[in-house]
N, C-alpha and C positions, 0 to 999 in steps of 0.2 A: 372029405368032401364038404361038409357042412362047415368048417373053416376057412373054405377055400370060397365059398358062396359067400361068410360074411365078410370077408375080405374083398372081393368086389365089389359089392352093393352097395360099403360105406367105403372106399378107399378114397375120396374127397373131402368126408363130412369130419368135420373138427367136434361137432356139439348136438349130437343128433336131436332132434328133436320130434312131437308127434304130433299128427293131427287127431280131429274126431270125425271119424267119417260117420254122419247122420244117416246118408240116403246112399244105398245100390241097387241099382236094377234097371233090369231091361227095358229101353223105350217100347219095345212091341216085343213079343212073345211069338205071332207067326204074321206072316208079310205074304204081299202076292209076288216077291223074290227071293233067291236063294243066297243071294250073295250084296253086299253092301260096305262101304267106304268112305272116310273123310267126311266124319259129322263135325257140323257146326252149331252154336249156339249164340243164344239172344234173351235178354230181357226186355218184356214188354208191361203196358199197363195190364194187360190181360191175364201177365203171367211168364214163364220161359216158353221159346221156344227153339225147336232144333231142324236142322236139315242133313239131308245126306244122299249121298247115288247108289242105289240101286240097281241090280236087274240079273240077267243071269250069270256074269262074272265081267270085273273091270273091262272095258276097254272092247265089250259088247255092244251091238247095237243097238239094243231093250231098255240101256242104263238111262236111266230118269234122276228127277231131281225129287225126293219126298220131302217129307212136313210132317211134324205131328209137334204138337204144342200140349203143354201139361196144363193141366184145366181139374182144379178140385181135387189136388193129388192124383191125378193119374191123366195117363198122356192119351190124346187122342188115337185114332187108330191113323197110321201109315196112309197120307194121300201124295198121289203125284203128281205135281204143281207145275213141272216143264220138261221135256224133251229132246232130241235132235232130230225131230222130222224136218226135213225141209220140204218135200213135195212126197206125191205118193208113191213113187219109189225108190226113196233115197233119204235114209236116217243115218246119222250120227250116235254115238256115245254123248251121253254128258261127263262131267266132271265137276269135282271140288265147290261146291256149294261155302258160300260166304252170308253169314247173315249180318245186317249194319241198321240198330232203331236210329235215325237219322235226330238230334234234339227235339222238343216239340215237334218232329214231322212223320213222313214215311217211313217206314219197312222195307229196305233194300235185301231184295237176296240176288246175289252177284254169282255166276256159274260160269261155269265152259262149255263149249261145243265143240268137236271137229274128232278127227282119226284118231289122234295119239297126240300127247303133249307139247310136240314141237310143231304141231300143226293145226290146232286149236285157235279160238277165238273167243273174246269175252262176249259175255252176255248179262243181261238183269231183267229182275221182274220187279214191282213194286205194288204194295199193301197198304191201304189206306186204314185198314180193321185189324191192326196185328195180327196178320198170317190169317185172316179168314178168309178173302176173296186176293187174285195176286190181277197184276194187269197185264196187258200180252206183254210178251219178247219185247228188250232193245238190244239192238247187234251195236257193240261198243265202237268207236272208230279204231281205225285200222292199226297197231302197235300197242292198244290199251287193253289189258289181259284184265282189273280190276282186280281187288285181294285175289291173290293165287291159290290160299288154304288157310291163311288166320284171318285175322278180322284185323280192318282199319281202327284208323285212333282219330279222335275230334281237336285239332291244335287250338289252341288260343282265340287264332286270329281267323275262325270258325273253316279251314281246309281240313277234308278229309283225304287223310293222310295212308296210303296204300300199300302196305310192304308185297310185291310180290315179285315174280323172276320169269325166265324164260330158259327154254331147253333145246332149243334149235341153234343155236351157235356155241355149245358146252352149255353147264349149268353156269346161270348170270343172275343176280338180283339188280332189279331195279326198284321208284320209287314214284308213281301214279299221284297224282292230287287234282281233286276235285273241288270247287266252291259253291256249288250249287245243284248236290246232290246227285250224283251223275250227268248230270247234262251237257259239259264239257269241262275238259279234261285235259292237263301238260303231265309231263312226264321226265324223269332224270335218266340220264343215259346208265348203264348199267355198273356199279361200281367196282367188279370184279371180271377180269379177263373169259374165268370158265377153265382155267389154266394150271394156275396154280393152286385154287383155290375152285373147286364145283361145289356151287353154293344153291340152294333154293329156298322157296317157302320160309322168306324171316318172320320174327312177329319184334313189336315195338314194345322197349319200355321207357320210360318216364322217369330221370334221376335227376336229386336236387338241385344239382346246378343247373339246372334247365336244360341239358343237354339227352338228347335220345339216342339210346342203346339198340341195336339188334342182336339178334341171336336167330342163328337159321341152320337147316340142314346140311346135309356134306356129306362127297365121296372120300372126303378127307380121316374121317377115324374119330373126329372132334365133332360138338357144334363148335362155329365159328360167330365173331362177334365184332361191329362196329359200331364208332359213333359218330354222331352228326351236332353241332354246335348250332348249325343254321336252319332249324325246325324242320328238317328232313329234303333241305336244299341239296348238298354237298354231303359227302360222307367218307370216314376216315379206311385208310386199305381193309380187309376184313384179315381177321388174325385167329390163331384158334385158341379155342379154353382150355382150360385141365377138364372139361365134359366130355366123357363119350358121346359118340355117335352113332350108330351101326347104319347109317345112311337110312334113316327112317325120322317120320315129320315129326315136329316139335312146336308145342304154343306156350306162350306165356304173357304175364299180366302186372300190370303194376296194380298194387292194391292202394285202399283208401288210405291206409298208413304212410306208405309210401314204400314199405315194401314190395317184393318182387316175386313171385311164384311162377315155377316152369315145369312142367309136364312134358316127357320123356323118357325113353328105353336106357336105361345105365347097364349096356352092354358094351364092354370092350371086346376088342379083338381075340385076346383070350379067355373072352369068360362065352363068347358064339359057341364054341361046342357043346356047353352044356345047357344056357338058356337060349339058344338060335337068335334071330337079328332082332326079335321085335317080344321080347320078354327077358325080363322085370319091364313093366309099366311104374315108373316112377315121379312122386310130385318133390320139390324141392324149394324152397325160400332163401331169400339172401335180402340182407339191407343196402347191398353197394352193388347189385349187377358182376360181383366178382368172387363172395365167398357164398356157396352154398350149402344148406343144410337138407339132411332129410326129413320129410314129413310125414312120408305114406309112402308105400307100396301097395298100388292100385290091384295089380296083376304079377303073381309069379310062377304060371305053369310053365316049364321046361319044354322047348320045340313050339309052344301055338306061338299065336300074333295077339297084340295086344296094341294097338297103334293111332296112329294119326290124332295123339288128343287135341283139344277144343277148350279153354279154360275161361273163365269171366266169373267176375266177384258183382251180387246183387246188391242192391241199395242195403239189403238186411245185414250184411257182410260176409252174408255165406259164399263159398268159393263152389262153382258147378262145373262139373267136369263133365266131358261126352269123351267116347273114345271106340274104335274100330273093334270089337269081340270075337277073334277067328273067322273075320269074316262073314259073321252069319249073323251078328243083330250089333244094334249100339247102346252102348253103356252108356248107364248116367248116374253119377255120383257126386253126392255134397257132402263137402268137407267142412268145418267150423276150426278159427284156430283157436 
């Protein structure tokens, strides 16, 4: 058994290598809910901060959007920042929480509303005090979901850059851009059928030749990966990796170097019966978006969840991770390489 474990875990990795994990622990210890999912994270002048939904189980109508921001080594307590009320008889679930420090400006946190995924709509709040006060609800226009689960990227030519997808006609990614901070917004048609390929939730990277990389979710077995030459114009068919996938969310980040770090479950198909769909929690580095190494193993209990990570590298160059805990609280961990 234990050959058979290290043989899945590294069956990619040509040169392993490690990280140092500085910081583990829990953002909050006890919550006014039982259940929580899809944290995000952000650096501000203030400090990090995170979000994620809450309430009594996904896809409930209690699920809010919290907050709690690290302030003096340690994290504020659990506040709930927005919801899916819409009148006095009639709530929604929220969803997937995106946090975006805008350059010199606002605090975007970017969420969902509605019944279920394929029925949802985007939404944002905005923070002029990093994450201390937020401003009411904007209901996004009509086809514009905003990041779906990772966080946007700042281009060049100052558009923010939005990987996200849709689930009502198969899984499809598409590709949102903004120039003026939410306010309005175009959109690329979806680069994948839903067909051959059920794609969601990409995150963006950034490779020398100027060209941007995806990597995103999949009922496929793999993540799957495209690129785009046209700063997130146009984009190439989506194809898969030598990555497992067990159809569970995935972030990743181009680092100052220029490398690349990606957070995910390296669970194959036959390694499910022993670790289940969403453990080993794995982080991984690569200099080319194509060969990757190991760094860390986040999470290896056998059967829990261990999911939906959240990754960004701070001006220090520490690498902060959030990530989904059986469900019951969110992890936060820093890494140094």
């Amino acid at each position: 058994m234990i050959k058979y474990i290290q043989a899945f875990a590294f069956c990619i990795f040509m040169q392993p290598i490690f990280a140092q994990k500085i910081t583990s622990e829990f953002i909050y210890e006890k919550a006014p809910f039982p259940s929580c999912h899809a944290s995000t994270l952000e650096e501000t002048p203030r400090g990090i901060i995170a979000s994620w939904f809450g309430g009594t189980a996904e896809k409930d109508k209690d699920v809010g959007i919290w907050v709690s921001r690290l302030e003096k080594g340690k994290w504020t307590a659990p506040v709930e920042v927005a919801n899916g009320v819409q009148n006095e008889s009639l709530r929604y679930p929220t969803w997937n929480p995106v946090l975006f420090k805008m350059p010199k400006g606002e605090l975007i946190l970017f969420y969902k509303v509605g019944p279920t995924p394929s029925t949802w709509w985007g939404m944002l709040k905005r923070s002029k005090d990093n994450g201390l006060t937020w401003s009411a609800a904007e209901k996004l226009p009509d086809g514009i979901y905003g990041p779906i689960k990772n966080k946007p990227v700042m281009l060049k030519n100052g558009t923010l850059l939005c990987p996200t997808s849709s689930e009502d006609q198969g899984w499809r990614v598409h590709f949102e851009m903004t120039k003026d901070g939410g306010r309005t917004w175009s959109r690329t048609e979806a680069i994948n059928d839903g067909k051959e390929f059920s794609a969601i939730q990409p995150s963006v990277l950034f490779l020398p030749d100027g060209r941007l990389q995806l990597l995103c979710r999949s009922k496929n077995g793999l993540i799957l990966e495209s690129f785009s030459g046209d700063q997130g114009k146009t984009w190439s068919a989506l194809k898969a990796t030598s990555l497992p996938n067990p159809n569970s969310g995935t972030d990743a980040v181009t680092l100052q170097d220029g490398r690349h770090v990606l957070v995910y479950n390296h669970v194959t198909k036959e390694s499910q019966a022993w670790g289940g769909r969403r453990s080993p929690l794995n982080v991984a580095i690569s200099k080319d978006g194509q060969k990757w190494d190991e760094i860390s193993v986040l999470e290896n209990e056998p059967k829990a969840e261990f999911s939906y990570p959240a990754v960004i590298q701070t001006k220090d160059g520490k690498i902060h991770i959030t990530y989904t805990w059986k469900r019951e609280k969110i992890k936060h961990v820093v890494i140094q390489l």
